[in-house]
C-alpha positions in Angstrom: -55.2 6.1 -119.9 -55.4 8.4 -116.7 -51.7 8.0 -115.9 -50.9 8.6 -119.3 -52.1 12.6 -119.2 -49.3 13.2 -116.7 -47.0 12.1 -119.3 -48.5 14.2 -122.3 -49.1 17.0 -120.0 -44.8 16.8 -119.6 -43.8 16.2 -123.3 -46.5 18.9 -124.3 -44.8 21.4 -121.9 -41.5 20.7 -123.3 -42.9 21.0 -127.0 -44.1 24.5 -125.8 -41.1 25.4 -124.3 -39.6 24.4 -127.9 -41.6 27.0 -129.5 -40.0 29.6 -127.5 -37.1 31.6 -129.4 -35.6 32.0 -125.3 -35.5 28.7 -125.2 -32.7 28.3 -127.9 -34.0 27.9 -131.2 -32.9 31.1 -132.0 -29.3 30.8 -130.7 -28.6 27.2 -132.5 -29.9 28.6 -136.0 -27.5 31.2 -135.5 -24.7 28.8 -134.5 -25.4 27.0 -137.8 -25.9 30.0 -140.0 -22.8 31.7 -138.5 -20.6 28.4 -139.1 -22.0 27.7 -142.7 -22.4 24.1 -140.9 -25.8 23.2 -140.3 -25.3 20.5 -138.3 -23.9 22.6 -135.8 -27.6 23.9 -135.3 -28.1 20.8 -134.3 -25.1 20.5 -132.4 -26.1 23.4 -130.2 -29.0 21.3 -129.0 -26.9 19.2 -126.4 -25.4 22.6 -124.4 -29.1 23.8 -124.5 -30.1 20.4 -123.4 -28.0 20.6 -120.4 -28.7 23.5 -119.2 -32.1 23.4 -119.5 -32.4 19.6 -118.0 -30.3 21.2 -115.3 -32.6 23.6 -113.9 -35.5 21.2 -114.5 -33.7 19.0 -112.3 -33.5 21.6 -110.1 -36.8 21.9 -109.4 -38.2 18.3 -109.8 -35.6 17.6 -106.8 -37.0 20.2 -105.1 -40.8 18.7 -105.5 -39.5 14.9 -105.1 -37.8 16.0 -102.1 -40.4 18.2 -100.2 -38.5 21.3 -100.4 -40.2 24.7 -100.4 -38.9 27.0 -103.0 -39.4 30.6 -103.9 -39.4 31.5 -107.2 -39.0 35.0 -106.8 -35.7 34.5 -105.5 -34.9 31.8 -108.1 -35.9 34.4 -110.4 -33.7 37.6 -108.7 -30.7 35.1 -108.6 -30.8 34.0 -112.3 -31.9 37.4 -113.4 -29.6 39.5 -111.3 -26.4 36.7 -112.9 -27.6 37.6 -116.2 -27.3 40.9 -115.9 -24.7 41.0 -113.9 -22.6 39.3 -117.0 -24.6 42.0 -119.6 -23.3 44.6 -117.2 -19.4 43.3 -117.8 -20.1 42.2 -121.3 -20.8 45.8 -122.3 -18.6 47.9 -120.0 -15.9 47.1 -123.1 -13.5 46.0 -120.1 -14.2 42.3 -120.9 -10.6 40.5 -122.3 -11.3 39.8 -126.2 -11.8 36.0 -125.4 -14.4 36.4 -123.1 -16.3 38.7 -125.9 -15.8 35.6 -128.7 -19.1 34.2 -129.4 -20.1 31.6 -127.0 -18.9 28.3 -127.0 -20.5 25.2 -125.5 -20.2 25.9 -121.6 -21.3 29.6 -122.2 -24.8 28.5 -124.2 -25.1 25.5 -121.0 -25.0 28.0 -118.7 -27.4 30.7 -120.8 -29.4 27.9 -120.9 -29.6 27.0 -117.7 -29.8 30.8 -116.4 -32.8 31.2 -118.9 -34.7 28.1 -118.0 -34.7 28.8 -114.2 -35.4 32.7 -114.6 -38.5 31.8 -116.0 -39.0 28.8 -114.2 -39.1 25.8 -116.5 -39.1 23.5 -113.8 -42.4 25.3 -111.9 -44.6 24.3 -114.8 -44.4 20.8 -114.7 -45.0 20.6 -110.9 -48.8 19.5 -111.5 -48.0 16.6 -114.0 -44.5 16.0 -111.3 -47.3 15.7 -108.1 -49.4 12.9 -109.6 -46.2 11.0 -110.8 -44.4 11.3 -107.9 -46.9 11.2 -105.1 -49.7 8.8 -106.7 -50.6 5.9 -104.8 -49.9 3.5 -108.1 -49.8 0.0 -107.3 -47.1 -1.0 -109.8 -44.6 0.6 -107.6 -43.9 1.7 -103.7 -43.9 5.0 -103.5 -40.1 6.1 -102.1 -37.9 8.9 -102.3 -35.8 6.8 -104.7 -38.8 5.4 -106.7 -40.1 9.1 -107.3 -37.1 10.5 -108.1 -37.1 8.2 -110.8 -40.1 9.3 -111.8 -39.5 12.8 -111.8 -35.8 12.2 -113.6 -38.1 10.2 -116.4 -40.3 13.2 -116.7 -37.6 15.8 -117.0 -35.5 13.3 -120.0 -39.0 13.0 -121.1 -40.0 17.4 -121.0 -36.2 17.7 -122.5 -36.4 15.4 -125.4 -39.8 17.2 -126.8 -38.5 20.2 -125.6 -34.9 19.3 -128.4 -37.4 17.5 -130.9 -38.9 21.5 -131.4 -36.1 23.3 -131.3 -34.0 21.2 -133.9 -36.8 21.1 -136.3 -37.8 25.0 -136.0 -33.5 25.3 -135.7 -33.0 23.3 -139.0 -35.9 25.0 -141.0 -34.5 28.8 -139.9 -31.3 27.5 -141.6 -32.7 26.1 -144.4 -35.2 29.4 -145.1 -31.5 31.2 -144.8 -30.1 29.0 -147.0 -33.0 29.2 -149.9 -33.0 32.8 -149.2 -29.6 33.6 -150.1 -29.6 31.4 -152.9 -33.1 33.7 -154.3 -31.1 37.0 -153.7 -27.8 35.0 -155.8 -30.4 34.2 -158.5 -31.9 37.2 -158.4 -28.4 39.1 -158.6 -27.2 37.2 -161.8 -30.2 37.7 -164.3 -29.2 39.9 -166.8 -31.8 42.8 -167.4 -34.2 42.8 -169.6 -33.0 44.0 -173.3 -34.4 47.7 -174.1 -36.7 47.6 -176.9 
């Protein structure tokens, strides 16, 4: 049972992180609101998937690896490219296709930029360490044995992190959706007769 809380600690990170409207939720309701097509909220969910796996993967190589990283600069790097593409997005200089709402690559790379800037990847660092660096009999411990390991963790962190977001997702577009058919009902009832 005591190399099982590594585990929950992961898939409960990535259900918190599916909580988070910055983590996508927001953006793949809006996708399916905006297309009439519901399942493309669900859709979104692989671009956001990517990118956020991405800069997971990012940092769990980094802590399979031994590398030392600075999450300041991680943060000024992802933070300074974000706003560097606000900056050009609203100069009004932008060619029309660039200002069309974002397609898949576009919410990867939002993803991605979101995930690292505030540092999805850190926070699972203390559930990554035991994995990765246990002395667990049932395997050698190896570069190549953690980095399994630490890929597990992040396809596990990802898939709670999509199970979240497709169910909060899918009920924002159903509220919309029995929202606008209670304004329609309200809109055809005749009023009430004068006396």
């Amino acid at each position: 049972m005591a190399s099982l809380w590594p585990w929950l600690a992961v898939a409960g990170v990535g259900a918190l992180h599916g909580l988070n409207p910055a983590t996508g939720w927001m953006l793949a309701a809006a996708w399916g609101v905006r297309s009439r097509d519901r399942a493309q909220a669900l859709r979104a969910l692989v671009p956001i998937a990517a990118g956020h796996a991405a800069s997971v993967v990012l940092v769990a190589g980094a802590v399979v690896f031994g590398l030392a990283m600075d999450r300041v600069v991680l943060q000024v790097l992802t933070g300074g490219l974000l706003a560097a593409f606000a900056v050009v997005h609203l100069s009004g200089r932008t060619p029309e296709v660039a200002r069309a709402p974002a397609g898949h690559a576009g919410l990867a790379l939002w993803s991605f930029m979101m995930s690292t800037a505030h540092g999805a990847g850190l926070m699972l660092v203390p559930a990554l360490i035991p994995l990765c660096m246990g002395d667990a009999p049932a395997r050698e411990i190896t570069a190549s044995g953690s980095l399994t390991l630490a890929l597990a963790a992040v396809g596990v962190h990802t898939a709670a992190m999509l199970a979240v977001t497709g169910v909060i997702a899918s009920g924002v577009c159903r509220g919309f959706d029995a929202g606008a058919r209670l304004l329609q009902s309200l809109r055809r009832k005749p009023p009430p007769a004068p006396r």
